[in-house]
N, C-alpha and C positions, 0 to 999 in steps of 0.2 A: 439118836436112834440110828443104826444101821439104814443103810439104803437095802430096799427089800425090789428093788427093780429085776430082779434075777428069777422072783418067784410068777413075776405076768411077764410077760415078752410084749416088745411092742405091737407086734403080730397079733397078738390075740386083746390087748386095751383097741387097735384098733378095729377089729371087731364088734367090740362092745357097744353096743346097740343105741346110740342119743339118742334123745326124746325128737320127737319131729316137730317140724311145723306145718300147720299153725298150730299156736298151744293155745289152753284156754287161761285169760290171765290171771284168775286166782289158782286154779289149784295145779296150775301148767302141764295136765297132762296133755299127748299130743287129742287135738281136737277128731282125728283120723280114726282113733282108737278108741277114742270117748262113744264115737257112735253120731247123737244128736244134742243142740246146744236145748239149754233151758227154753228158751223163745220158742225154738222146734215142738217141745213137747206141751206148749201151752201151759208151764208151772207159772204162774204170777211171783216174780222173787225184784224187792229193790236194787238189790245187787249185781252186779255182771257175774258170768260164770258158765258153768255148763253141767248138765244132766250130773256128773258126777259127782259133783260140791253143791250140787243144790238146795239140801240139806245141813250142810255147813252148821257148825254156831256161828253167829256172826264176828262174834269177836279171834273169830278163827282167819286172819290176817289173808297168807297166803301161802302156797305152798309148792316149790321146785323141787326137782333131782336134775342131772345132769344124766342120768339113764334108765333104760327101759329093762325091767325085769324078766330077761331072757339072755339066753344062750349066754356068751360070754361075764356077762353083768352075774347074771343068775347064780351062774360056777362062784363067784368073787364071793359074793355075799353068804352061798352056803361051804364053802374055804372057810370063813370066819368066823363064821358061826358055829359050822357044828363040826369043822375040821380041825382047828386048834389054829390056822394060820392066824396069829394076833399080830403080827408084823405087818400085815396086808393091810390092817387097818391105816396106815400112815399113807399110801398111796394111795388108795380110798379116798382119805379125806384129803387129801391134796387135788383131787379131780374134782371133790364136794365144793373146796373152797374158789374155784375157779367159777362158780356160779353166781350170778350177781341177780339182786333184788329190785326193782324201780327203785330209784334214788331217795324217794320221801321214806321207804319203806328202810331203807338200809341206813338212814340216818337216824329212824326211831329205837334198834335194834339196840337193846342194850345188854344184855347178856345171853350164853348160851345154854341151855337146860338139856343135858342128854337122857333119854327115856331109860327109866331105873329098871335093874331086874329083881325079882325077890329073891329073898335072900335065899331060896334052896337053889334056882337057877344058876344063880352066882357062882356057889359054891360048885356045883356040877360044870358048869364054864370053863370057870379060873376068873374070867375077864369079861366085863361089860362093852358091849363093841359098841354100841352108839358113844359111851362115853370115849372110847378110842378115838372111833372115828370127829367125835368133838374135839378133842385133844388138836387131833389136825387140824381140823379147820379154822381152831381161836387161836394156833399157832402163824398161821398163816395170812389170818384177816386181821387179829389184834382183838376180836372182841373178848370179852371175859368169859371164862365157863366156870358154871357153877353145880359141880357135881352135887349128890346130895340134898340139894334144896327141895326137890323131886324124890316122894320115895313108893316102893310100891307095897301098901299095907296088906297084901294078901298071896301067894303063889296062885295066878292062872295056867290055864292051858295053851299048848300053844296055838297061836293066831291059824298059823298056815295050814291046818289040819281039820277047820269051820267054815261052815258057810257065813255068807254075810250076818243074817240075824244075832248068830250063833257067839260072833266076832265080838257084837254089841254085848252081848250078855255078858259074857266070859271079863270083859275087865269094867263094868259097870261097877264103879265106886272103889275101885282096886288103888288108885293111886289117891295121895296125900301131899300137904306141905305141912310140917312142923311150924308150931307156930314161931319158934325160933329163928325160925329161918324167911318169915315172912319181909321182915325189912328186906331182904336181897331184891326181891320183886315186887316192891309196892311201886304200882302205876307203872310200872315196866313194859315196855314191847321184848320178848324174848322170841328167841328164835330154836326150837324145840328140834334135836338131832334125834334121828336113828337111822338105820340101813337100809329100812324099806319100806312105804307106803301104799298100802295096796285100798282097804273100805275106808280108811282114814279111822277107824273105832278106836284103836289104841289114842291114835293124837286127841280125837276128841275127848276121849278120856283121861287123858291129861291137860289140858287145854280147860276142861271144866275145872280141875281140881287147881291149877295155877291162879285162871279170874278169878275163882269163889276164895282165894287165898290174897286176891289185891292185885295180881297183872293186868295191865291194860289190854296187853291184845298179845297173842301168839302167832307165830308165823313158823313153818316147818320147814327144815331139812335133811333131804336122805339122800343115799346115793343111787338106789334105783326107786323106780315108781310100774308097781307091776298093770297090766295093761286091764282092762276090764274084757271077759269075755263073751262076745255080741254072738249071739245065733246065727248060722249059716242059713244064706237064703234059700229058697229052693229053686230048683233052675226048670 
């Protein structure tokens, strides 16, 4: 593939917004942004985490990006999605793959599942960009990707257009694995691509449909993670 390094200047990648620290270490958002950790708000969870992932499936591993869903980042991802830029996917996922896992976590990782669209989507698209932005990453890390094995058995609405509840509903029970396709991920740790995680409802709703198909555990990556927004205090 062409080098697409002409369509972002380094001017504006540097711009683009990293996650801060401290993060929280499962679902890595910055802790700054989260607000207050689980302990904070008195939830009883076995788990480490924070108010955000609290909720989690369990078998919901962990979950990084390498940016925060703004300004520069923000432009990147709506380029690709609803701009046509499909090039941008490649340096995308070259930023994606420069993110690394705790070590048990990225030795368990055995294949890549990028989040499917339906088929009207598609077609309106052209181009699946989490599977792009997959594309990149198992180019570059060596793991496997397995498009396909993941598919979405219904056209939803889009996410970014719902409130949280709203989020949950809209792809409750929407994805599938063929049963054909279930040898690819029996007992597997997979590491689930798309562009952006914001309620987590999408992943969860994949992540149900992978375990209940024979995955061992799911773990996520996107290249931004949009921020939660906390109420201003009054002064």
């Amino acid at each position: 593939m062409a080098s697409v390094e002409w369509r972002v200047c380094g001017l504006c990648w540097a711009r683009a917004r990293a996650q801060r620290h401290p993060r929280c270490d499962r679902c890595g958002i910055a802790l700054y942004d989260s607000g207050i950790s689980i302990q904070e708000k008195g939830i009883e969870r076995p788990t480490s985490g924070c108010i955000e992932c609290a909720d989690w499936l369990p078998y919901l591993r962990v979950a990084r990006a390498p940016y925060t869903m703004s300004g520069t980042a923000a432009a990147m991802v709506h380029a690709l999605k609803y701009g046509g830029w499909a090039d941008l996917a490649d340096e995308m996922g070259a930023r994606m793959a420069e993110v690394h896992f705790a070590p048990a976590v990225e030795a368990e990782i055995g294949a890549l599942v990028p989040v499917p669209l339906s088929p009207a989507r598609l077609r309106e698209r052209g181009f699946n960009q989490a599977e792009l932005l997959g594309r990149a990453v198992a180019r570059r890390r060596g793991w496997p990707l397995i498009p396909g094995v993941l598919v979405r058995g219904r056209h939803t609405r889009r996410q970014a257009r719902l409130a949280p509840r709203a989020r949950a509903d809209n792809v409750a029970g929407a994805f599938g694995v063929l049963l054909a396709n279930r040898a690819q991920i029996e007992d597997a740790h997979l590491l689930l691509v798309d562009d952006v995680l914001t309620t987590a409802a999408t992943a969860q709703a994949c992540v149900r449909a992978l375990c209940g198909a024979g995955a061992r555990a799911v773990s996520v990556l996107t290249f931004a993670r949009a921020r939660r927004e906390l109420p201003r205090k009054c002064l």
